[in-house]
N, C-alpha and C positions, 0 to 999 in steps of 0.2 A: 784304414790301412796307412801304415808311414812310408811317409817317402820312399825313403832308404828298399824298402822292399818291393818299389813297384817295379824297379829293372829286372829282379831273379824273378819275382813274378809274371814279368810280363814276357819273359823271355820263355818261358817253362810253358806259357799258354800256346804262342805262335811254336815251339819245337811239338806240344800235342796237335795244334793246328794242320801242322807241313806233313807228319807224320798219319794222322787220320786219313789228313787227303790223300797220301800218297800208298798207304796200306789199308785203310781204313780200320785202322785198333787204333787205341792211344795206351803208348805202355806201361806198363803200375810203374816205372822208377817215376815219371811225371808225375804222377799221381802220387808217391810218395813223399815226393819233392817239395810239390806243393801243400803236403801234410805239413813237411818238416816246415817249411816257411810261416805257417798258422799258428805252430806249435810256440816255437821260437820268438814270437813277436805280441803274444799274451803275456800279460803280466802277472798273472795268478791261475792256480786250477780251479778255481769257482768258473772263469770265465771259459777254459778251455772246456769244462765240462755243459757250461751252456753254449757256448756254439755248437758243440759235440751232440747235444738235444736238437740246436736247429738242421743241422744237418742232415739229421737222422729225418728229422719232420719234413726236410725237400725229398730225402733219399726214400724215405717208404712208397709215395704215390708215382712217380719215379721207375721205381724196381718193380711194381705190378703194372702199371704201364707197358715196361717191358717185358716183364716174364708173360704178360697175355696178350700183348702183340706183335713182340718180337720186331716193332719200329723202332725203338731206340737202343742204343746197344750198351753195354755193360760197362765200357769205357769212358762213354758219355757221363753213364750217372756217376761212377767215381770221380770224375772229375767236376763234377758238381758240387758234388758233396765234399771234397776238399777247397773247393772256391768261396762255399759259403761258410768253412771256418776261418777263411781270409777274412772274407769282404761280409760276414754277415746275411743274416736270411733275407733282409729288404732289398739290400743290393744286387746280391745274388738273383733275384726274382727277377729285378730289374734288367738284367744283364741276357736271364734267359726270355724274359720279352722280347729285348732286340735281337738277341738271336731268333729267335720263333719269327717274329718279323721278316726278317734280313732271307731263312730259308724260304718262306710265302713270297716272296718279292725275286730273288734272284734264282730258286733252284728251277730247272724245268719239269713240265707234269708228265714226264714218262713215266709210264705205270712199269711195274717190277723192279725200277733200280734203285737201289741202295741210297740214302744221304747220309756224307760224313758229317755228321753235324760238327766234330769237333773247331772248322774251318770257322763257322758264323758264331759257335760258342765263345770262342776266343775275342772275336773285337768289341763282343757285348760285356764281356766280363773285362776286358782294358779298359774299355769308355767308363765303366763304370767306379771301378776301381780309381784312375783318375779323379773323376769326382766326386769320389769319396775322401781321398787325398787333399784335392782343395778345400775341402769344408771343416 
């Protein structure tokens, strides 16, 4: 990812961040947003069409994850799946590591309640992006 794009990107992460936590949806403009920013910063449609494969390959296990457990939510995966036509399928993985991390570590283990994952998605997918930037 370029420079230039980490600020709309990073701003677009924390506004689905504040927003999950505080309703827990993250809503399609975000998600669009962050399409539009993927799109825009490819240089050719061979490329958009293979990020458009990787993502689809995060998005399928993902969306039966959730369609048969009803633990992750809908908004999570889009917005997954829009990060890693950013940032790429390594990085992306990488980013849901530390998120998956970050929830094991800081949520608590009440049984029935809900986690907005979008809150820990976000600083995994900025760290990462970041370092992707530097390299």
């Amino acid at each position: 990812m370029d420079i230039v794009f980490l600020i709309p990107f990073c701003t677009a992460l924390i506004l689905a961040a504040v927003t999950d936590q505080r309703t827990g949806q993250i809503p399609p403009f975000i998600v669009g947003y962050i399409l539009f920013l993927a799109i825009i910063q490819t240089e050719n449609i061979i490329e958009i069409i293979y990020k458009m494969t990787q993502g689809i390959a995060i998005f399928l296990p993902l969306f039966l994850l959730f369609f048969l457990t009803g633990k992750l939510g809908g908004g999570d995966i889009k917005l997954i799946f829009a990060v890693t036509l950013c940032l790429g399928w390594e990085t992306t993985l990488k980013g849901l590591f530390i998120a998956c991390i970050a929830v094991l570590v800081l949520q608590s283990r009440e049984k029935g309640k809900g986690i907005a994952f979008g809150p820990y998605l976000a600083p995994g997918f900025m760290m990462m992006a970041f370092f992707s930037a530097l390299n």
